[in-house]
Backbone bond lengths (Angstrom), bond angles and torsions (degrees), N, CA, C in turn:
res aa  C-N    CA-C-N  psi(-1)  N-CA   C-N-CA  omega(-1)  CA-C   N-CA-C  phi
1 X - - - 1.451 - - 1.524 109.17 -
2 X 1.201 132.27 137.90 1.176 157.58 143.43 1.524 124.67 -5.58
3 X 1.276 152.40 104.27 1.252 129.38 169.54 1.614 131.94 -50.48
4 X 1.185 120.04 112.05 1.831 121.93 -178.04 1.520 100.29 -26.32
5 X 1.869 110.68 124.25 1.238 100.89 171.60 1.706 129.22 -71.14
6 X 1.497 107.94 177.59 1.451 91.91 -170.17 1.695 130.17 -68.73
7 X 0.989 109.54 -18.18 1.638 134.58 -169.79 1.841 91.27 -69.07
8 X 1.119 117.16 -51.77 1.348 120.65 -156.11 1.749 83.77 -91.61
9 X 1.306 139.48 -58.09 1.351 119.00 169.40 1.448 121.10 -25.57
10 X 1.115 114.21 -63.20 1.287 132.38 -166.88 1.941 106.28 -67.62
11 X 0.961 119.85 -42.57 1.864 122.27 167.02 1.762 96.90 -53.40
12 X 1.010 128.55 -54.34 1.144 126.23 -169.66 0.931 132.27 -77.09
13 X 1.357 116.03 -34.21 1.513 117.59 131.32 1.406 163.00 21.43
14 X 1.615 67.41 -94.94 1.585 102.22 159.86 1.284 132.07 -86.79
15 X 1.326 106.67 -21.61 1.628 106.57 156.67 1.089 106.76 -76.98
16 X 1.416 132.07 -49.37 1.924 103.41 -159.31 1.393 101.90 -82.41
17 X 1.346 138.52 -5.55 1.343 136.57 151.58 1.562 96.56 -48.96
18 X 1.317 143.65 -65.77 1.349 136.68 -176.93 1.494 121.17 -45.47
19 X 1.028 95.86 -41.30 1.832 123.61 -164.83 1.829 95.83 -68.92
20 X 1.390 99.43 -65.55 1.590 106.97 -171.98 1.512 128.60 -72.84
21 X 1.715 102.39 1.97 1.729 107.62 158.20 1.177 119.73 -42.42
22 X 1.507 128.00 116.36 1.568 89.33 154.36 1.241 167.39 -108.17
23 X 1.654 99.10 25.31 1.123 106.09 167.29 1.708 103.67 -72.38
24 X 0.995 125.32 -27.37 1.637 120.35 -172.11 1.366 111.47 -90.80
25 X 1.709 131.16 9.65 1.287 147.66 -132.26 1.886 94.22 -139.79
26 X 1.376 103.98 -61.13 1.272 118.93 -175.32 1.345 124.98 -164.41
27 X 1.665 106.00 33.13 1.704 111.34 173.88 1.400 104.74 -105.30
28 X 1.300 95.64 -173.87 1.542 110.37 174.38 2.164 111.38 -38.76
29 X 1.210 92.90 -30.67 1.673 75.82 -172.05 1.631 96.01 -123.09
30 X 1.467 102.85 46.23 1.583 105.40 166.13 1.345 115.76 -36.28
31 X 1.429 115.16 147.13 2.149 112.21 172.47 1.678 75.62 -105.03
32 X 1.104 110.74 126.65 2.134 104.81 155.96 1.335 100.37 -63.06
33 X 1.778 111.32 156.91 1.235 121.25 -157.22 1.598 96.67 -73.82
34 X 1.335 117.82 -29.65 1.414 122.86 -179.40 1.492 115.86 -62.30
35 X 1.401 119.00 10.03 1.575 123.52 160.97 1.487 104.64 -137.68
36 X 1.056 130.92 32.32 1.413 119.88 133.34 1.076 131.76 -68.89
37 X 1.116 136.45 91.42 1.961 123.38 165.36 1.217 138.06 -90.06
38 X 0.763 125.41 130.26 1.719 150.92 -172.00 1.460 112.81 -99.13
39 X 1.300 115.00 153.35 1.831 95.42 166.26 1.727 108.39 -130.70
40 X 1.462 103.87 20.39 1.506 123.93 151.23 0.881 154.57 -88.57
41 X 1.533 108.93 138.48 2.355 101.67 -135.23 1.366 96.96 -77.53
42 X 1.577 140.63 13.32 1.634 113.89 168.58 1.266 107.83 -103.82
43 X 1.741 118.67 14.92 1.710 111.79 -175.44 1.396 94.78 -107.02
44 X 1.569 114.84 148.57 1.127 101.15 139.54 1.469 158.64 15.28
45 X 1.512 112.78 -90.50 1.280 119.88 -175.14 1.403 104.65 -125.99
46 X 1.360 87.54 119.64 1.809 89.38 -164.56 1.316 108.46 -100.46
47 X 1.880 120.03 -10.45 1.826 117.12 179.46 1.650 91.51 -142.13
48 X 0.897 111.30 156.68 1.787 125.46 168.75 1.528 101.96 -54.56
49 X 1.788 113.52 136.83 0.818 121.39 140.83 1.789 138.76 -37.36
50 X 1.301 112.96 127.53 1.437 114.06 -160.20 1.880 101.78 -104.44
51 X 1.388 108.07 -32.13 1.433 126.70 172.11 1.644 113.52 -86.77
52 X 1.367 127.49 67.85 1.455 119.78 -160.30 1.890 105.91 -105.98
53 X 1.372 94.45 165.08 1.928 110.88 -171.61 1.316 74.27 -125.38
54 X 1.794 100.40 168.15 1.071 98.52 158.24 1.663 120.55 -82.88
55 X 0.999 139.78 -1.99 1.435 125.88 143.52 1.480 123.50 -12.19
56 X 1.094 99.98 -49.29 1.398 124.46 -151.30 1.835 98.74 -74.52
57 X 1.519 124.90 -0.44 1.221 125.32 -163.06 1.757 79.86 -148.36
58 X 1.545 89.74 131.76 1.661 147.03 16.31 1.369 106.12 -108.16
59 X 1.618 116.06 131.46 1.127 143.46 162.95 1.565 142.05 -88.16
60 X 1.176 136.44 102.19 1.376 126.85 172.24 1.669 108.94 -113.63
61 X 1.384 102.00 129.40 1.509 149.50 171.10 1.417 109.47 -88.18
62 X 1.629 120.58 111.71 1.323 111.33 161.01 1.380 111.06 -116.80
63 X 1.509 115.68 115.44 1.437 108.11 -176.29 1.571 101.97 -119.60
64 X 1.206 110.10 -176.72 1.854 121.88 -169.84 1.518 94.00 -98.92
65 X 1.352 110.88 120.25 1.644 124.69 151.29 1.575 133.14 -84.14
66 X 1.745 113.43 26.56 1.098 92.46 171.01 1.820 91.25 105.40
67 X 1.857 110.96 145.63 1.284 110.47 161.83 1.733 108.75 -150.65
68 X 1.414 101.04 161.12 1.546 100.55 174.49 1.208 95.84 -114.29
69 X 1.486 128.49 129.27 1.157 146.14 177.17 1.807 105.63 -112.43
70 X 1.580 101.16 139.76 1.292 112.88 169.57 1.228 135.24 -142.76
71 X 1.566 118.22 103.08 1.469 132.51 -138.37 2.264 86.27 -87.14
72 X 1.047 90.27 114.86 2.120 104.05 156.41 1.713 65.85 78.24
73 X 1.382 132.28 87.23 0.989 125.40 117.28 1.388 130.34 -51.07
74 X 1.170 113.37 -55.59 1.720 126.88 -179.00 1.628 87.06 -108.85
75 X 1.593 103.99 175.39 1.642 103.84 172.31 1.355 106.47 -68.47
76 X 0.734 122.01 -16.28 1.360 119.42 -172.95 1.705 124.05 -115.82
77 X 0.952 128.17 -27.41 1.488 145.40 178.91 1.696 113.94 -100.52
78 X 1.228 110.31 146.69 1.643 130.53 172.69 1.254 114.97 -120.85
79 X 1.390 134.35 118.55 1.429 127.10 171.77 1.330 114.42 -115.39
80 X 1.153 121.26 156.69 1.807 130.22 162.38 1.309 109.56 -132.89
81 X 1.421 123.56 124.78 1.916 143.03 141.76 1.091 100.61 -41.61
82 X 1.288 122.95 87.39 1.853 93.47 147.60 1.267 117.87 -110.17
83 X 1.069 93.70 157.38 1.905 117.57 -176.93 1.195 123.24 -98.05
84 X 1.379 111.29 135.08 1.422 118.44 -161.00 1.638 93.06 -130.45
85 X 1.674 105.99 157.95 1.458 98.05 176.01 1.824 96.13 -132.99
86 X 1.081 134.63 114.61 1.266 136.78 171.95 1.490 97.83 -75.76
87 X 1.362 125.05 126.29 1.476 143.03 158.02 1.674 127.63 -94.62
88 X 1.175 103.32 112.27 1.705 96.20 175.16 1.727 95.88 -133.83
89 X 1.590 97.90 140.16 1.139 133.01 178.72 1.413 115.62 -115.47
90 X 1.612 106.73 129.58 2.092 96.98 178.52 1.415 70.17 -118.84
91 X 1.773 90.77 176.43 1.573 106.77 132.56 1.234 126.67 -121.63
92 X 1.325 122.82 46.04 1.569 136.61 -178.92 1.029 108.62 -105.80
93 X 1.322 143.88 139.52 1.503 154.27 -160.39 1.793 92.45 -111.55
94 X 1.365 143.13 -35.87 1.326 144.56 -156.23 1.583 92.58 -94.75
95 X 1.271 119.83 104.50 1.644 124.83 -156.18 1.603 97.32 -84.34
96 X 1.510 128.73 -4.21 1.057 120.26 173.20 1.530 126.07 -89.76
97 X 1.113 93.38 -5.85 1.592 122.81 -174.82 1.945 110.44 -103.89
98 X 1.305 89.24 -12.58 1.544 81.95 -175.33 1.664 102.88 -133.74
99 X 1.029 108.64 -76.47 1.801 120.24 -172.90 1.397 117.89 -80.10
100 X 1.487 140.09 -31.63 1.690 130.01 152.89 1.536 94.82 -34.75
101 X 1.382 104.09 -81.14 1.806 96.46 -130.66 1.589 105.40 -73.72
102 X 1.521 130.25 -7.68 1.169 121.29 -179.11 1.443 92.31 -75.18
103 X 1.333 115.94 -58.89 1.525 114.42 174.53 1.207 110.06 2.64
104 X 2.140 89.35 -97.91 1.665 102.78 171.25 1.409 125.63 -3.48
105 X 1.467 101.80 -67.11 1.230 104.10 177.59 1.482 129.55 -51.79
106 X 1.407 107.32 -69.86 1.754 96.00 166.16 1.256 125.67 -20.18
107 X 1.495 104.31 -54.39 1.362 88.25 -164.37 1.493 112.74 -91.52
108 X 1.139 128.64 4.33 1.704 126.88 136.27 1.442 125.03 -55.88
109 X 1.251 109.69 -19.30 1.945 103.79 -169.75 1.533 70.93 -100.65
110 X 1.283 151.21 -19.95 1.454 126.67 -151.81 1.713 80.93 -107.58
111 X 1.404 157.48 13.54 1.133 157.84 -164.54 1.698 83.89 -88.47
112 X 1.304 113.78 -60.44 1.215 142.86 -131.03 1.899 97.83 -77.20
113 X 1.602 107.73 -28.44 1.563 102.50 171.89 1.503 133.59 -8.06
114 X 1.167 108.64 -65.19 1.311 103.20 -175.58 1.276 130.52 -66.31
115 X 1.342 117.70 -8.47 1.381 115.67 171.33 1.623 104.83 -94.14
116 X 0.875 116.96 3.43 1.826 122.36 178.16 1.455 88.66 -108.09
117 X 1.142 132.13 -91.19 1.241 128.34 -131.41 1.709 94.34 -88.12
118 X 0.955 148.54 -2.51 1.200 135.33 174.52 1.625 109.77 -90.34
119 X 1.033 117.26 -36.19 1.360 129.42 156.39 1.816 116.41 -22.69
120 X 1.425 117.53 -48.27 1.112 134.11 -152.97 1.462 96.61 -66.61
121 X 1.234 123.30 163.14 1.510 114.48 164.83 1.939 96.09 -158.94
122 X 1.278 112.84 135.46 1.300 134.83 128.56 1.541 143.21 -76.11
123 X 1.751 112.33 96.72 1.639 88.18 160.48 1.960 73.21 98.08
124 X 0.726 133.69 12.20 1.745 148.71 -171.82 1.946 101.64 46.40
125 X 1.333 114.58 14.74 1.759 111.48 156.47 1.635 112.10 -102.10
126 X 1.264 103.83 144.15 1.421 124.32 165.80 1.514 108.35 -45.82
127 X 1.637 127.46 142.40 1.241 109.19 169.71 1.219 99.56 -140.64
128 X 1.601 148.93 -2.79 0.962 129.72 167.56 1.406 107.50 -92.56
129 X 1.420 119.16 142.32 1.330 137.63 -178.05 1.077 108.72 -119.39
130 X 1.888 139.22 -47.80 1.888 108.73 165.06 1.221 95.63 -133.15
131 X 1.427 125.74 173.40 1.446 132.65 148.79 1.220 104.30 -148.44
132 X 1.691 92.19 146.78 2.102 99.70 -177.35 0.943 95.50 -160.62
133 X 1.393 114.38 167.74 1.469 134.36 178.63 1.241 104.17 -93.86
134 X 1.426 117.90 134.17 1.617 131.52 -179.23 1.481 126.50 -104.23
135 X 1.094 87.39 -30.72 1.780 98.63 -175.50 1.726 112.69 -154.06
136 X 1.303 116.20 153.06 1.286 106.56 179.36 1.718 85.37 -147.10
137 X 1.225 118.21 150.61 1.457 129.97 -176.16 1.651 113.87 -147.82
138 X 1.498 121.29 131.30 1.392 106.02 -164.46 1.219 97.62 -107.18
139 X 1.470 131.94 -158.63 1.407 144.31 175.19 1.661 95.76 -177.00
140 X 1.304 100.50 160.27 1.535 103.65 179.32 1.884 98.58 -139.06
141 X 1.154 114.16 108.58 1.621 118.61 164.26 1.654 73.93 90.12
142 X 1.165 135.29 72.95 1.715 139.88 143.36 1.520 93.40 -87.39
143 X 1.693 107.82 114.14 1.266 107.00 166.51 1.390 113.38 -70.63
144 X 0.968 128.15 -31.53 1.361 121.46 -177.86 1.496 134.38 -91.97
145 X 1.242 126.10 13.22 1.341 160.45 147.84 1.811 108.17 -79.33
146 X 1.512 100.69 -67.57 2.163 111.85 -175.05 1.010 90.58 -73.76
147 X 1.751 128.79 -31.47 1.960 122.29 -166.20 1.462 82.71 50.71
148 X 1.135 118.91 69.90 1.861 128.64 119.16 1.675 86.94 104.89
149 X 1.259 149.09 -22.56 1.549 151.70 -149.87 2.055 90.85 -99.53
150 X 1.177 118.22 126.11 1.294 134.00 158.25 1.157 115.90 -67.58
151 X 1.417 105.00 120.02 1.553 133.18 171.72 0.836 138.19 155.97
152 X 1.515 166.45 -160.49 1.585 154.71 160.60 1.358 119.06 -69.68
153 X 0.940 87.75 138.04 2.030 112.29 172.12 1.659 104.96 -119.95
154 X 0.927 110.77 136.54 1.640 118.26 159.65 1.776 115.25 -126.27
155 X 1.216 131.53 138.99 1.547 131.08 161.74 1.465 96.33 -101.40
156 X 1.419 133.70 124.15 1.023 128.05 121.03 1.325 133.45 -92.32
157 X 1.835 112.82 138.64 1.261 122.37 -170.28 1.477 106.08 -103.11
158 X 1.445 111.10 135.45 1.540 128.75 -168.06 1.704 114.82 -136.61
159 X 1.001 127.08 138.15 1.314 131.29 -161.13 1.978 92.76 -135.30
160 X 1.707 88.14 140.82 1.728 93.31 164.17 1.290 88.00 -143.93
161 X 1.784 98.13 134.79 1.563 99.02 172.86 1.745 110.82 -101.95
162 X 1.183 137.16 132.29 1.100 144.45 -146.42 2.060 98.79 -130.81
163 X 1.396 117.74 110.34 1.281 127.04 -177.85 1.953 110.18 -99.61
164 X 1.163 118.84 123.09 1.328 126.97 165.18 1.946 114.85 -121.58
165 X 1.241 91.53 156.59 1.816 122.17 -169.91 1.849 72.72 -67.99
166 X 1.294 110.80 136.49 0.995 108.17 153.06 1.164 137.64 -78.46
167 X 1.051 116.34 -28.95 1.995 127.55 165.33 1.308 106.67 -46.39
168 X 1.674 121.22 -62.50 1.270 116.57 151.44 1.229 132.87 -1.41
169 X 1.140 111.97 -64.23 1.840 128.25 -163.66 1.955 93.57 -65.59
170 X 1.468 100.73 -63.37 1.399 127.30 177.23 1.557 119.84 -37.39
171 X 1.816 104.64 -24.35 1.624 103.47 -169.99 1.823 95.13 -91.40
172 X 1.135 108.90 117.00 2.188 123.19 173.89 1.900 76.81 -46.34
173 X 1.119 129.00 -74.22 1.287 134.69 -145.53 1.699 120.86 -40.24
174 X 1.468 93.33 -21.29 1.610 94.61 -157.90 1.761 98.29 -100.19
């Protein structure tokens, strides 16, 4: 069998880097594992619940936004951006109670990147070189984030840029 390519290393990653916080794992602003989503076929829950309780909140969703890839960046190297969009959904309207401190949190388990994702290797080289969060944007009562339930939504947008040998890319074999 094949080694898991890097794109799909790297999603997974970055979720169980999310997953294995622990304040977001088993602190005060635990997500239960039953609102984590993934959209990768060995987890669980691979799309948001469409039939939701409030149980069902607070939720984070990490799905793929898309990448810019660039083949012979250097003579020798290939890189791709890809974009990731972390999703969290409350249904609490009191934003201190719901969307600050998970925030916070993210972006403490996302501090922590480089010891996750640099770790990773394709082809037995390292290929991620940074990932960060770029943007974060809120909404309050986004039906289509809560699907119809009042309270905060946030998208944050996150990018990891990921560098390969270009010969690499080039070998069918690998």
């Amino acid at each position: 069998m094949s080694e898991e390519n890097p794109f799909t290393k790297c999603h997974r990653a970055l979720f169980d880097l999310l997953v294995a916080w622990p304040p977001l794992a088993s602190g005060d602003y635990k997500i239960r594992a039953a609102n984590w989503v993934s959209s990768l076929s060995d987890r669980k829950n691979t799309k948001p619940k469409t039939a939701i309780q409030d149980s069902d909140f607070q939720e984070i969703w990490l799905r793929t936004a898309g990448a810019v890839p660039h083949i012979q960046r250097t003579s020798n190297a290939s890189s791709c951006l890809r974009r990731y969009e972390i999703l969290l959904s409350t249904n609490i309207a009191e934003i201190d109670r719901s969307l600050l401190p998970v925030e916070w949190e993210i972006l403490r388990a996302m501090s922590t990147w480089m010891a996750t994702l640099r770790a990773l290797t394709w082809n037995g080289k390292v290929f991620v070189v940074t990932c960060k969060p770029t943007e974060i944007t809120h909404s309050l009562d986004d039906i289509e984030a809560n699907r119809g339930t009042p309270g905060w939504s946030a998208v944050w947008a996150a990018e990891a840029e990921m560098f390969f040998q270009t010969t690499d890319l080039q070998n069918p074999a690998l």
